[in-house]
Biopython code that builds the backbone (N, CA, C, O; Angstrom):
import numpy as np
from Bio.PDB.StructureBuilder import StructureBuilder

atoms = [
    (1, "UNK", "N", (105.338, 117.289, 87.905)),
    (1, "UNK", "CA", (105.495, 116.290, 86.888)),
    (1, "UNK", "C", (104.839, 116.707, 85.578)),
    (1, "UNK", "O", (105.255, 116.327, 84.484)),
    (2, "UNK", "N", (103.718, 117.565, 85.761)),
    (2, "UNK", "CA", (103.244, 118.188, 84.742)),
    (2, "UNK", "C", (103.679, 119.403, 84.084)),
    (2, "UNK", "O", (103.069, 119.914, 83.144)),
    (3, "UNK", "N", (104.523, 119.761, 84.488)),
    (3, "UNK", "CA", (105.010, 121.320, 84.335)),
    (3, "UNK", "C", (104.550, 122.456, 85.219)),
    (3, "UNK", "O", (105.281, 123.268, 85.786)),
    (4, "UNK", "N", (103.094, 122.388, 85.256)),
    (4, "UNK", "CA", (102.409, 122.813, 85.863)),
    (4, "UNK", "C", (102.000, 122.994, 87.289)),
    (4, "UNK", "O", (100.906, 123.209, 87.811)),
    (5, "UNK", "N", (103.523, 122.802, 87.882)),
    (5, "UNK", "CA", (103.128, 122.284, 89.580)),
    (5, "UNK", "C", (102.610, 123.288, 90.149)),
    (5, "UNK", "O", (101.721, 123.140, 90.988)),
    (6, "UNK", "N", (103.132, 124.633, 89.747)),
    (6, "UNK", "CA", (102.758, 126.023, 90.930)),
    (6, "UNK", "C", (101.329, 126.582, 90.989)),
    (6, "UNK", "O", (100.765, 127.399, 91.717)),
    (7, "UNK", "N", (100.900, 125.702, 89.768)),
    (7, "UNK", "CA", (99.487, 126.222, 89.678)),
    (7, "UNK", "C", (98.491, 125.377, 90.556)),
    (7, "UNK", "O", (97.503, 125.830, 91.135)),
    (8, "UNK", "N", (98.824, 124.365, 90.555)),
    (8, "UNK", "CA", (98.098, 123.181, 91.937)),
    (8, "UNK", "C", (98.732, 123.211, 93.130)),
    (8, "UNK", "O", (98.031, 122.451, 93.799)),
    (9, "UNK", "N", (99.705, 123.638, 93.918)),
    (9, "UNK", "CA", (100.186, 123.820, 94.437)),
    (9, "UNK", "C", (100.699, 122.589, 95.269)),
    (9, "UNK", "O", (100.675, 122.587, 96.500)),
    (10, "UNK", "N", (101.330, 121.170, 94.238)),
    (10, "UNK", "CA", (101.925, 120.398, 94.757)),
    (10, "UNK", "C", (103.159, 119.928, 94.410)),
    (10, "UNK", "O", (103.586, 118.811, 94.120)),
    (11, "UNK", "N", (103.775, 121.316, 94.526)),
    (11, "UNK", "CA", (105.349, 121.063, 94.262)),
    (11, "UNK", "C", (105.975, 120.333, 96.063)),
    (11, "UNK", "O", (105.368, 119.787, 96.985)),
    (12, "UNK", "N", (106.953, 120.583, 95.917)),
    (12, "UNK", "CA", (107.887, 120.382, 96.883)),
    (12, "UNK", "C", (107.292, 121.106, 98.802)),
    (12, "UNK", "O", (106.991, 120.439, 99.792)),
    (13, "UNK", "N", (107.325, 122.266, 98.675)),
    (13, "UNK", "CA", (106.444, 122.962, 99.603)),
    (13, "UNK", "C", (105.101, 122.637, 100.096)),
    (13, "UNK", "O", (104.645, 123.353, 100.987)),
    (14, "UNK", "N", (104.457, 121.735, 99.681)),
    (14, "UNK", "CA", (103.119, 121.322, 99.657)),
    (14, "UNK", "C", (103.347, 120.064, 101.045)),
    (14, "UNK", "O", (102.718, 119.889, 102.089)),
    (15, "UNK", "N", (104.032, 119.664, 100.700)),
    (15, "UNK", "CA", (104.060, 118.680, 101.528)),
    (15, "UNK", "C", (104.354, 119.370, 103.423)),
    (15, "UNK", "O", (103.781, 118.638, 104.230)),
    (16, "UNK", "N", (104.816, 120.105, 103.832)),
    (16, "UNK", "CA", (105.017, 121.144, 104.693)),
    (16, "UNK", "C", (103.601, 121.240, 105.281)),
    (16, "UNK", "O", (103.404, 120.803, 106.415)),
    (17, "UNK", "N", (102.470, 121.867, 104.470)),
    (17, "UNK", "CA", (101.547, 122.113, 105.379)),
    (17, "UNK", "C", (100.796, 120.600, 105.699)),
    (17, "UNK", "O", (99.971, 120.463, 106.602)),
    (18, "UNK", "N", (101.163, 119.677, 104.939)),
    (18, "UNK", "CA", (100.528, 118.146, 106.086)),
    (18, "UNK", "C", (100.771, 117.721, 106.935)),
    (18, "UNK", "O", (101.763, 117.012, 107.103)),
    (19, "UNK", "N", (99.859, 118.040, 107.852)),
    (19, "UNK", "CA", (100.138, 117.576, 109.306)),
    (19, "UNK", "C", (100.215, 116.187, 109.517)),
    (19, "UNK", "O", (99.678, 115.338, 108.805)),
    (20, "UNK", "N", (101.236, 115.881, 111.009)),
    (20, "UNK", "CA", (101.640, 114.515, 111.401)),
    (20, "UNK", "C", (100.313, 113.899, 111.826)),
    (20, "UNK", "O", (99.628, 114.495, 112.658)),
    (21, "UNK", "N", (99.924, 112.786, 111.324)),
    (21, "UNK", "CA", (98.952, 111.791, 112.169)),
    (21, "UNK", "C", (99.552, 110.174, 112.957)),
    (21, "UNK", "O", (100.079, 109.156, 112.506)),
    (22, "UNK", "N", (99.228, 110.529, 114.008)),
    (22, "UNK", "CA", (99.764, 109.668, 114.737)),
    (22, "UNK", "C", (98.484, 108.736, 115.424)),
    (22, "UNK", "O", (97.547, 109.385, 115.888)),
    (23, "UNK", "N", (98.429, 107.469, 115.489)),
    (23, "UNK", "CA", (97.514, 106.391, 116.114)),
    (23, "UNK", "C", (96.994, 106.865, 117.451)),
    (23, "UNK", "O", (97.716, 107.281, 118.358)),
    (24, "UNK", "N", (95.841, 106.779, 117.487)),
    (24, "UNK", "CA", (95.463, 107.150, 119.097)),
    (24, "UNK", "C", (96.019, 105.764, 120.353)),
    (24, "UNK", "O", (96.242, 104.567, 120.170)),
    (25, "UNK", "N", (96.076, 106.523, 121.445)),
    (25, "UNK", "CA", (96.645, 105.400, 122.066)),
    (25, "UNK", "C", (95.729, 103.904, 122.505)),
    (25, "UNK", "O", (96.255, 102.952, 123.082)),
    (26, "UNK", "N", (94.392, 103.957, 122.122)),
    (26, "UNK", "CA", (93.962, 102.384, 122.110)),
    (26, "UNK", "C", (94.086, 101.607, 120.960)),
    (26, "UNK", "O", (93.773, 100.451, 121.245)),
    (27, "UNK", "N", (94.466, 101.744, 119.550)),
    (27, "UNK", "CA", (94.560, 101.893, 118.351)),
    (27, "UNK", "C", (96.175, 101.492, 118.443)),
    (27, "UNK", "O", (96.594, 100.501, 117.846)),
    (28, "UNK", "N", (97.108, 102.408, 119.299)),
    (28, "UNK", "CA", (98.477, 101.928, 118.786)),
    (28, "UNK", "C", (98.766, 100.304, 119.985)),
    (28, "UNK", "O", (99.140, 99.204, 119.578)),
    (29, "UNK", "N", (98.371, 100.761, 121.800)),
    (29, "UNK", "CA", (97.914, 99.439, 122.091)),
    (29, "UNK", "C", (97.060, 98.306, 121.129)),
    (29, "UNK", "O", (97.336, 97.178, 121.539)),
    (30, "UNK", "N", (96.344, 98.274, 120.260)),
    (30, "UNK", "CA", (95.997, 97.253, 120.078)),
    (30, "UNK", "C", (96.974, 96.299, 118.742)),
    (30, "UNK", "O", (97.186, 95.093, 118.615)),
    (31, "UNK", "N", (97.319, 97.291, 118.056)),
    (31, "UNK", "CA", (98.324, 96.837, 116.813)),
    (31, "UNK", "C", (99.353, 96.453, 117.385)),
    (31, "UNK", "O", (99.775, 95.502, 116.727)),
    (32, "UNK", "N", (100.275, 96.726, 118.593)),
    (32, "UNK", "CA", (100.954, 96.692, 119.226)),
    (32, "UNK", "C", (100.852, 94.858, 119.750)),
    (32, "UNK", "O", (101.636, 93.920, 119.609)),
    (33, "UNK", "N", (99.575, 94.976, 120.345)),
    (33, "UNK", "CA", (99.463, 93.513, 120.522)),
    (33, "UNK", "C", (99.741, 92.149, 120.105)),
    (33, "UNK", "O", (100.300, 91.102, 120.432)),
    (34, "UNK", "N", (98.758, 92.966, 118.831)),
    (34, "UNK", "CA", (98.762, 91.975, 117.463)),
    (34, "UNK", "C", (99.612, 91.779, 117.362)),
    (34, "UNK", "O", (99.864, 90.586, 117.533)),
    (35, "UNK", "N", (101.106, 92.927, 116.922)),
    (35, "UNK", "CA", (102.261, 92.199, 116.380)),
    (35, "UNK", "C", (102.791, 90.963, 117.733)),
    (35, "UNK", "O", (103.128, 89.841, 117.357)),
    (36, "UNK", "N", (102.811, 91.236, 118.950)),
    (36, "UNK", "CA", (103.563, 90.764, 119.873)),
    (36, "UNK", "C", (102.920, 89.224, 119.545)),
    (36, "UNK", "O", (103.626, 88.216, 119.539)),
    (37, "UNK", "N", (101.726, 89.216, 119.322)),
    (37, "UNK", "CA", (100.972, 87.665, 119.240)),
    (37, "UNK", "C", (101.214, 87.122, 118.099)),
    (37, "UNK", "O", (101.083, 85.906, 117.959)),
    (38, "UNK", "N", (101.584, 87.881, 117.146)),
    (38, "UNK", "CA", (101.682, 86.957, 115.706)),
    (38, "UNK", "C", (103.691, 86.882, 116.155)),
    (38, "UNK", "O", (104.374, 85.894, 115.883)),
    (39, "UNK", "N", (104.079, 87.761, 116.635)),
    (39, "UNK", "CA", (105.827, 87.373, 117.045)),
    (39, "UNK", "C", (105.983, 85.619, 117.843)),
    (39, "UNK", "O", (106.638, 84.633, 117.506)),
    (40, "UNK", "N", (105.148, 85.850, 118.866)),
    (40, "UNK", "CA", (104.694, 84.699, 120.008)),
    (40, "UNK", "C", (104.544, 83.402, 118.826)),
    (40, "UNK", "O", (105.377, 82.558, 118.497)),
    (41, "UNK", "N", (103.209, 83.612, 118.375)),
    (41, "UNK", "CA", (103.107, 82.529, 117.546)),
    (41, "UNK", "C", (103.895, 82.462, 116.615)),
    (41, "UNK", "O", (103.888, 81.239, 116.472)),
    (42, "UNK", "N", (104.710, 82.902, 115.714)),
    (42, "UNK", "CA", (105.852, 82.267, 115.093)),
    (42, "UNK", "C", (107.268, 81.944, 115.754)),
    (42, "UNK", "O", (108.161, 81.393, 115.110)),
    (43, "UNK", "N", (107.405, 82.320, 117.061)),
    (43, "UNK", "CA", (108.360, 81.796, 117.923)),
    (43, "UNK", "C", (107.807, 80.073, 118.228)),
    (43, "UNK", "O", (108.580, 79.117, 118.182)),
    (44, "UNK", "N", (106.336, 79.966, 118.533)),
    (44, "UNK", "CA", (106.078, 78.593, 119.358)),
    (44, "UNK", "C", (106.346, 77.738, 117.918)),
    (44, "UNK", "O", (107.084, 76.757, 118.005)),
    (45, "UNK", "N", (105.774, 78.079, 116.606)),
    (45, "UNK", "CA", (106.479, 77.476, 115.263)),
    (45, "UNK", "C", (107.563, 76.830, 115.522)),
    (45, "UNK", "O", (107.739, 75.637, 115.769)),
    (46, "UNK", "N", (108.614, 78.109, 115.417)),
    (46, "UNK", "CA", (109.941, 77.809, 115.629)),
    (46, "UNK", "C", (110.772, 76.866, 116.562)),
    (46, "UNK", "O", (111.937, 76.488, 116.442)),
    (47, "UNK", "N", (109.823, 76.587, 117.544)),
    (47, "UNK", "CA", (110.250, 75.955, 118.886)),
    (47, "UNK", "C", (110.354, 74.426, 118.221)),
    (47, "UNK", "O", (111.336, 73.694, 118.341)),
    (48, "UNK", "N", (109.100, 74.096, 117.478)),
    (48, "UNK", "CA", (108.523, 72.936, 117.709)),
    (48, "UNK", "C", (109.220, 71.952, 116.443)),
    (48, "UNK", "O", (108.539, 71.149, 115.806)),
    (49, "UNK", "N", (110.822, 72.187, 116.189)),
    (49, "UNK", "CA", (111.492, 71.526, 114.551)),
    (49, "UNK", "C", (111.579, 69.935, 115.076)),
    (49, "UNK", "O", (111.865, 69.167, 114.157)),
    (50, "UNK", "N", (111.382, 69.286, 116.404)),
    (50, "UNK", "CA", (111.819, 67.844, 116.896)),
    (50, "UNK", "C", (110.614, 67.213, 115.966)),
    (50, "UNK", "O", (110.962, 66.365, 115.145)),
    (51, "UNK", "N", (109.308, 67.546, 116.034)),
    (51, "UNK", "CA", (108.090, 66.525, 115.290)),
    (51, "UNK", "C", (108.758, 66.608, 113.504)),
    (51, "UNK", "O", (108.669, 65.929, 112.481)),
    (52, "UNK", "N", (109.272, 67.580, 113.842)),
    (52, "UNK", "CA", (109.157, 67.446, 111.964)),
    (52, "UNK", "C", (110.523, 66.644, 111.453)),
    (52, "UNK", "O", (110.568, 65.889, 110.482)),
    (53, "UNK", "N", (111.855, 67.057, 112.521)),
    (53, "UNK", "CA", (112.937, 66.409, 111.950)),
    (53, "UNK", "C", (113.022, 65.107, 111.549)),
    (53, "UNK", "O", (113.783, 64.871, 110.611)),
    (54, "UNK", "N", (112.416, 64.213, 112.045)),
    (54, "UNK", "CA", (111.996, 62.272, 111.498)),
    (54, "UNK", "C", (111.359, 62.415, 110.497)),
    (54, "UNK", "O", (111.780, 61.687, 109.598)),
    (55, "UNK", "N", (110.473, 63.060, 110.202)),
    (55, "UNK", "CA", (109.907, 63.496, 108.580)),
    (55, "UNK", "C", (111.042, 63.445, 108.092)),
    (55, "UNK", "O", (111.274, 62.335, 107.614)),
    (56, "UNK", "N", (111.900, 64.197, 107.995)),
    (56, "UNK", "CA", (112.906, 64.354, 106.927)),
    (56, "UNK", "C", (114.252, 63.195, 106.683)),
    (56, "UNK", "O", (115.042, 63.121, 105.741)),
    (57, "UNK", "N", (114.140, 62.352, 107.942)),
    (57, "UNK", "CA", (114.722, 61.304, 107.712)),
    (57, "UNK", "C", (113.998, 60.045, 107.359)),
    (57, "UNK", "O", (114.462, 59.175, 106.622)),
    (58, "UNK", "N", (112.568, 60.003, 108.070)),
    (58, "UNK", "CA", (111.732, 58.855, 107.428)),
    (58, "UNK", "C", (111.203, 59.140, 106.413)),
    (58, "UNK", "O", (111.226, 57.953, 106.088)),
    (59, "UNK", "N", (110.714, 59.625, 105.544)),
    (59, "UNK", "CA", (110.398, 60.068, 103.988)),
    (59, "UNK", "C", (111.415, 59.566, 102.994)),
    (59, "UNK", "O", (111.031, 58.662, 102.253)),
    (60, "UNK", "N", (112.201, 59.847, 102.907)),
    (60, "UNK", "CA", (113.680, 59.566, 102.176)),
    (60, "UNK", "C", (113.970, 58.158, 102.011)),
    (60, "UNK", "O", (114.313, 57.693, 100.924)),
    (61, "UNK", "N", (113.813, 57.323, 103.284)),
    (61, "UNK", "CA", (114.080, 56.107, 103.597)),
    (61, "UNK", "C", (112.794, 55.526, 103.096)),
    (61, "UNK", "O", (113.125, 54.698, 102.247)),
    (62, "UNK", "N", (111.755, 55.546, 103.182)),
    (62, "UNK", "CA", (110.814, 54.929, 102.822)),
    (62, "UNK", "C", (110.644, 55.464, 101.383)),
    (62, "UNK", "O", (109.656, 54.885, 100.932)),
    (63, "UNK", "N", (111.187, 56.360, 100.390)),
    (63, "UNK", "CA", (110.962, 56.315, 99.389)),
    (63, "UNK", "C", (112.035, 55.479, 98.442)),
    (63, "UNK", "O", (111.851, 54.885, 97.380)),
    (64, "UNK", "N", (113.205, 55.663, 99.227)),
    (64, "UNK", "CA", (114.447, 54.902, 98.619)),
    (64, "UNK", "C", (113.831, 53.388, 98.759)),
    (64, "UNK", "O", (113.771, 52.773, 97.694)),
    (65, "UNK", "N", (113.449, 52.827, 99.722)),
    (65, "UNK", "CA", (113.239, 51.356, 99.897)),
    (65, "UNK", "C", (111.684, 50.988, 98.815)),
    (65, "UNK", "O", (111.480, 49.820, 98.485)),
    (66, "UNK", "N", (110.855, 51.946, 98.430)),
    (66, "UNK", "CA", (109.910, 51.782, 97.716)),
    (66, "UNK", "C", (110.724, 51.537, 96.299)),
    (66, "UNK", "O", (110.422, 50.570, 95.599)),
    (67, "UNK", "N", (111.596, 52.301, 95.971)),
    (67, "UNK", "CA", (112.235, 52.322, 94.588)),
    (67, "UNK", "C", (113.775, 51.458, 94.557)),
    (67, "UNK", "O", (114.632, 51.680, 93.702)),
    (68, "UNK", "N", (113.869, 50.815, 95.260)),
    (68, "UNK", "CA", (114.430, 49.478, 95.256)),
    (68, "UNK", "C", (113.860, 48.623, 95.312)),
    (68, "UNK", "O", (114.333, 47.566, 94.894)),
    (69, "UNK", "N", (112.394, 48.685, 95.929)),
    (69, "UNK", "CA", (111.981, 47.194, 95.468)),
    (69, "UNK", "C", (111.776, 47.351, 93.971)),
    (69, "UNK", "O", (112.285, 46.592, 93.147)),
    (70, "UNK", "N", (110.984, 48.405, 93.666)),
    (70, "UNK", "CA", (110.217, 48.439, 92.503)),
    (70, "UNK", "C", (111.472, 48.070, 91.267)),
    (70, "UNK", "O", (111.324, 47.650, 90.120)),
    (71, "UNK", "N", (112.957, 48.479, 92.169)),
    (71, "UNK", "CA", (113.722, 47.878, 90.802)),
    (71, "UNK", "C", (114.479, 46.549, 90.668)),
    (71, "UNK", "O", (115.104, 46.115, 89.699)),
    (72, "UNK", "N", (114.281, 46.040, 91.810)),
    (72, "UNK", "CA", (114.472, 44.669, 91.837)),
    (72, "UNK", "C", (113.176, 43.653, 91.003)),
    (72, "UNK", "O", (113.398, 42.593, 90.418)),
    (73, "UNK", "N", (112.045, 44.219, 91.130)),
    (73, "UNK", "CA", (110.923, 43.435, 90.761)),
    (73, "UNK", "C", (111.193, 43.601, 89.480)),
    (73, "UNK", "O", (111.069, 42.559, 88.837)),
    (74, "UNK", "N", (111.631, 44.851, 88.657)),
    (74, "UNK", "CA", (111.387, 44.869, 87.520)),
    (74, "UNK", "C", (112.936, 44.104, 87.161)),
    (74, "UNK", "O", (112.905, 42.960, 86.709)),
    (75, "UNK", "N", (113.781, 44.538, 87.302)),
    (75, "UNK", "CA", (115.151, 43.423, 87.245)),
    (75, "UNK", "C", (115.183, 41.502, 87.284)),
    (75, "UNK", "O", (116.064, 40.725, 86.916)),
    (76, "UNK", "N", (113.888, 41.260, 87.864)),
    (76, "UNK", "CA", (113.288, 40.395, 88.139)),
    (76, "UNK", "C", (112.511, 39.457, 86.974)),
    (76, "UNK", "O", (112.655, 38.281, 86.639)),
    (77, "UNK", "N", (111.615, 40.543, 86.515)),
    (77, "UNK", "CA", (110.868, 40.232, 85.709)),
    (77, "UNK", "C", (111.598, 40.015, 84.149)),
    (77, "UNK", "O", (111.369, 39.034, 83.441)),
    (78, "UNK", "N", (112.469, 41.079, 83.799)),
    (78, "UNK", "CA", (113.618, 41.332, 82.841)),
    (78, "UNK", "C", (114.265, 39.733, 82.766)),
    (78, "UNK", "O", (114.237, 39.249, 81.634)),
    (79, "UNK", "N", (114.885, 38.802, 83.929)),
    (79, "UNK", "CA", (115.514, 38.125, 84.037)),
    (79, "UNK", "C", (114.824, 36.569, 83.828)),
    (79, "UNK", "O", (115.377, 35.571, 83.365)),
    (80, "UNK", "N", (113.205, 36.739, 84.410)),
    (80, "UNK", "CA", (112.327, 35.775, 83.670)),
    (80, "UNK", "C", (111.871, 36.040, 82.511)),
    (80, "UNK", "O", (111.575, 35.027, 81.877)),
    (81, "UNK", "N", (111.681, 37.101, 81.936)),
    (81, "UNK", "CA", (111.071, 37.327, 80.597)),
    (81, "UNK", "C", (112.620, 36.789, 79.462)),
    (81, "UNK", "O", (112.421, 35.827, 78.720)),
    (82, "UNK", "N", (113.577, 37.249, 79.444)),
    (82, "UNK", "CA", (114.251, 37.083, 78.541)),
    (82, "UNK", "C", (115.626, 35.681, 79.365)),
    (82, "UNK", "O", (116.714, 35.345, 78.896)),
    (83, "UNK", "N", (115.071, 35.295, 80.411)),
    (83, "UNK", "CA", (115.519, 34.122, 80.687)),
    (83, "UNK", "C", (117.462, 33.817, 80.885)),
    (83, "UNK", "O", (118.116, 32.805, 80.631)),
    (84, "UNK", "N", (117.833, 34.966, 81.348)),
    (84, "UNK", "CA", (119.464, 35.398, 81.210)),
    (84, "UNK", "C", (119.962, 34.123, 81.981)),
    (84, "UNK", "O", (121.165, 33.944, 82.166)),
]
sb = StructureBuilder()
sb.init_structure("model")
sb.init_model(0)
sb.init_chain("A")
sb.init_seg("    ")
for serial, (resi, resn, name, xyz) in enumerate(atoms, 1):
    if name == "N":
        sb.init_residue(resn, " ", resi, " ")
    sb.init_atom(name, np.array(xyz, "f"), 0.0, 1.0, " ", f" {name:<3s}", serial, name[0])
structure = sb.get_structure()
């Protein structure tokens, strides 16, 4: 990148003499684990959508019925204040 690669000797060829490093085997068992337990636990996540699905239908409903009253009261008030 510098022009200068042959003189540092990290052209293209350089990469050749780095040797492979590979995880020792209690090291690749243990990462190994990990992933399987963080897989596990976002499967039992996944399992569990029944608690949350009524959230998404009771939220809605109780916000719609909050903002119908609130516009009846004020429709309300509109109708005593200026006496229609």
């Amino acid at each position: 990148m510098t022009g200068n690669t042959t003189q540092h000797g990290d052209g293209p060829g350089a990469l050749t003499l780095l040797g492979m490093h590979e995880p020792g085997r209690v090291r690749d068992a243990r990462v190994r684990e990990r992933c399987r337990a963080a897989l596990e636990q976002r499967r039992r996540r996944q399992r569990s959508p029944v608690r949350r699905s009524w959230h998404r239908r009771l939220e809605p409903a109780i916000v719609g019925t909050l903002c119908g009253v609130y516009l009846f009261e004020v429709l309300s008030r509109a109708v005593q204040l200026y006496r229609f």
